[in-house]
N, C-alpha and C positions, 0 to 999 in steps of 0.2 A: 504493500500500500504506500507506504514513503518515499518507492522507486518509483511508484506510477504520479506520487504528488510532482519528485523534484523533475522527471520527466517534463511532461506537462507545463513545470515552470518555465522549463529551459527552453521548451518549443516556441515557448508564447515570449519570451526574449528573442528568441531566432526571429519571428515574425514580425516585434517590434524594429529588430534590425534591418530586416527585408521590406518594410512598410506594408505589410499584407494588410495592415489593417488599415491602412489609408491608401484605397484604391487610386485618387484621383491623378495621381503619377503617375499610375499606367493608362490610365484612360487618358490624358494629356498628348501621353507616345503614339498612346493606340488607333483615334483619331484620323490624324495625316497618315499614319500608316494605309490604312484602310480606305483613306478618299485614293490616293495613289493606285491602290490595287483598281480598285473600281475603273479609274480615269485610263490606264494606261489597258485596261484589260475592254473597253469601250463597253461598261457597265457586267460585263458577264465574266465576270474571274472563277478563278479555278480555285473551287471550296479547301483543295489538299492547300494550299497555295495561303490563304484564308487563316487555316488552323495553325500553318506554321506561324506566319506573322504575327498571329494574336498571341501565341504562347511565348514567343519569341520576344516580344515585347512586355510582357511581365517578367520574363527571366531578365534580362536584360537590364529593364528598371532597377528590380531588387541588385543585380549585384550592383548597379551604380550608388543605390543608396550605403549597403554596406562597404563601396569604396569611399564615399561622399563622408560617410562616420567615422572611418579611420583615420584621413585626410583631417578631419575637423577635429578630433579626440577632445583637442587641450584648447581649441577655442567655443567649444557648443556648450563648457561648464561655466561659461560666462553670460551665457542667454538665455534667460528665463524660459521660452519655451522650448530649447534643447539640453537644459540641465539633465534631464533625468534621462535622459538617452540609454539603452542599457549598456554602450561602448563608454559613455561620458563620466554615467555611475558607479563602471568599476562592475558592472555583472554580467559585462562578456570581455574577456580579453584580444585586445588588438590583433592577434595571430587569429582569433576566431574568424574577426570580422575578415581579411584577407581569405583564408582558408572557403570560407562561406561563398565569396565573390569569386577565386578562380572556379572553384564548383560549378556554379550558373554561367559562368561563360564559356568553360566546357560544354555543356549541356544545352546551350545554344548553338553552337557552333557544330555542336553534332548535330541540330536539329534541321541545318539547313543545308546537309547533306546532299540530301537529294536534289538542290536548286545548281544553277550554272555557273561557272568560273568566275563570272563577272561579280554575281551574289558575292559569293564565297570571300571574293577580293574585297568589296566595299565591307564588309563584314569584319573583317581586321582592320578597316581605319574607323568603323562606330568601335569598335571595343578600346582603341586606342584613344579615341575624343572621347569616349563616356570615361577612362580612366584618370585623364585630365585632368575635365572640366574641373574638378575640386580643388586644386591647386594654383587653377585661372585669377582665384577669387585673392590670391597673396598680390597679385600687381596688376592687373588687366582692368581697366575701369568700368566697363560694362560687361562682367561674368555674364551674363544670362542671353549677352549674343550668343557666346560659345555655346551654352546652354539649348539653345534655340536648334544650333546646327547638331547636337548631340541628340536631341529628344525629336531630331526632324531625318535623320539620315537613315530612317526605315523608308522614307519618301524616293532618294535616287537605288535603295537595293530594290522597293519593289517593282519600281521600272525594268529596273535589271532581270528580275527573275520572268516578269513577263514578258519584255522584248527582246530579253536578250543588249540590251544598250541602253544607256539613257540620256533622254532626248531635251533640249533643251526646257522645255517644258517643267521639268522634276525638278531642274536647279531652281524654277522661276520659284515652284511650289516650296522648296528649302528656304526660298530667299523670305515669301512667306511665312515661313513657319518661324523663322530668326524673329522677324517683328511682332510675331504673337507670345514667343516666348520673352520676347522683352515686356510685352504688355503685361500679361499675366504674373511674370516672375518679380515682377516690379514693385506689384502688388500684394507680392509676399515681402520682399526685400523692406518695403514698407516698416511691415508689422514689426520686424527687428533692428528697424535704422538707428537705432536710440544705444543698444547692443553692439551693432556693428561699428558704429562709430568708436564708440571706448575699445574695444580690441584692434582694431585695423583692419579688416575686413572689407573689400571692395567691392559695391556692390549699383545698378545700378539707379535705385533709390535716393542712393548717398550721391553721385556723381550726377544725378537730374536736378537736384537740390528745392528749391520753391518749384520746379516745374513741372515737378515728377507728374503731376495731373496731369499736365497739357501731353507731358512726353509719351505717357503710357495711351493716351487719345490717339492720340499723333500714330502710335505704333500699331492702334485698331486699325486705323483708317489704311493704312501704306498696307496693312498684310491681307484686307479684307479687299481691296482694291486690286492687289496681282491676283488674287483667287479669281475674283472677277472677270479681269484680263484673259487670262488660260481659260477661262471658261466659256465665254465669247470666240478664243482662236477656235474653241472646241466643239461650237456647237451648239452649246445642252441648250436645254429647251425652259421653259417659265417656275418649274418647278425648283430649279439648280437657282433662279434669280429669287424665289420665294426664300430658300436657304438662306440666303444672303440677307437678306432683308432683316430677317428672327435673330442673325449674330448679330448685325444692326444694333436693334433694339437691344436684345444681351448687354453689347457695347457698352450702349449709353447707360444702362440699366446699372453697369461697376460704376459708369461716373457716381451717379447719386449716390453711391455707398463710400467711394473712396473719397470723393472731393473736400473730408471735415478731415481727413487723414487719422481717422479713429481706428486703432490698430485693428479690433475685431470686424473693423467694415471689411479694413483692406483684405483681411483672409476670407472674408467671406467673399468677397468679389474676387477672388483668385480660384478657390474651389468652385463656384461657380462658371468658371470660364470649361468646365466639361461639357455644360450644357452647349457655349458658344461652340464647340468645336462636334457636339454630337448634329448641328443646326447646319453646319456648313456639310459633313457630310451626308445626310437626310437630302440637303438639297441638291449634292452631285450624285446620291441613287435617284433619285425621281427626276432630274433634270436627263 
């Protein structure tokens, strides 16, 4: 009985490690992963194709998070809401957290086995940008561009495993995804700017400074606006323009939450931005 309690504890550490319990990380990834498929596969992709990507994308996430925890150990005991981290608190040790992370990236890497060379190759520079990204945050003044291109480059492999190439188009959708994750992640960087300042932390909330509102608008509009573009070279039909419309709205929708820059607004209009991103792809299936 006392193997099956400490069990249980330690799984539910593993988890808090991996963010199991706070899906919206992977749904953030998952997203443009899946408009990509749809786009390059002209609405009818291939379901094997589907499953990998999706699972491929939680794997993925979690080990970025347990790299992201390791990376940060000795600065997330300084931020109120990553004190208690189970890396931060001292109840999983650093080798865990690495050992945990090459594991899932093993185990992605096996998973897309069965995809084409081209996969295979961009799939070594996401595991290399997702290992990164964490260390962006010591000098680079906007981490969460890089951020952008790490949680966006399921976008040029799934072009990849479908056509075999990838077409100008998938960079446009990346260059997209960069300013959504600026938007969004801004919006987090936000709620800890008060934290990040007293450690050093570069983040770019702190480097948008009084603007950070206009800047995080600014970055709806630029990323909602190439989607547009590619969609228009594309084709789609009034349902893909309806899409758009509803992230729109979304958009505006984090203005009113973020614009008093009350820290629980800004998380709450961050986690919200699942919605904005499940609205863009609802509108490239039905467009």
């Amino acid at each position: 009985m006392r193997f099956a309690t400490l069990l249980r504890h330690r799984l539910r550490l593993y988890a808090q490690l991996l963010r199991l319990d706070k899906p919206i990380g992977s749904l953030l990834l998952l997203w443009p992963t899946l408009s990509a498929l749809w786009l390059a596969s002209g609405g009818h992709p291939d379901w094997q194709l589907v499953g990998i990507f999706s699972i491929g994308t939680v794997l993925m996430r979690s080990a970025g998070c347990a790299i992201n925890d390791y990376a940060d150990r000795d600065f997330d005991k300084h931020v109120e809401r990553t004190a208690q981290r189970p890396l931060t608190s001292g109840q999983l040790a650093p080798w865990e957290a690495l050992a945990v992370a090459a594991l899932l990236a093993v185990l992605a890497l096996l998973l897309i086995q069965p995809l084409n060379t081209l996969t295979k190759q961009l799939s070594v520079a996401a595991v290399l940008i997702a290992g990164s990204y964490p260390y962006f945050k010591r000098f680079f003044a906007l981490p969460q561009a890089y951020l952008g291109i790490a949680f966006g480059f399921g976008i040029p492999m799934a072009y990849a495993a479908v056509m075999g190439q990838v077409p100008p188009q998938a960079w446009v959708l990346l260059l997209a995804n960069v300013f959504w994750a600026l938007a969004y992640d801004t919006e987090y960087a936000m709620v800890d700017r008060e934290d990040d300042l007293k450690i050093g932390i570069r983040t770019s909330a702190i480097t948008f400074g009084r603007f950070d509102v206009l800047a995080v608008m600014f970055c709806y509009t630029i990323s909602l606006g190439l989607i547009a573009v590619t969609g228009w070279q594309l084709g789609l039909g009034a349902g893909f323009y309806a899409g758009l419309v509803i992230a729109a709205g979304i958009a505006f929708y984090h203005w009113t939450l973020i614009r008093h820059r009350e820290r629980m607004a800004c998380f709450a209009a961050f986690r919200h931005n699942n919605w904005l991103g499940a609205a863009v792809f609802a509108g490239i299936v039905l467009g």
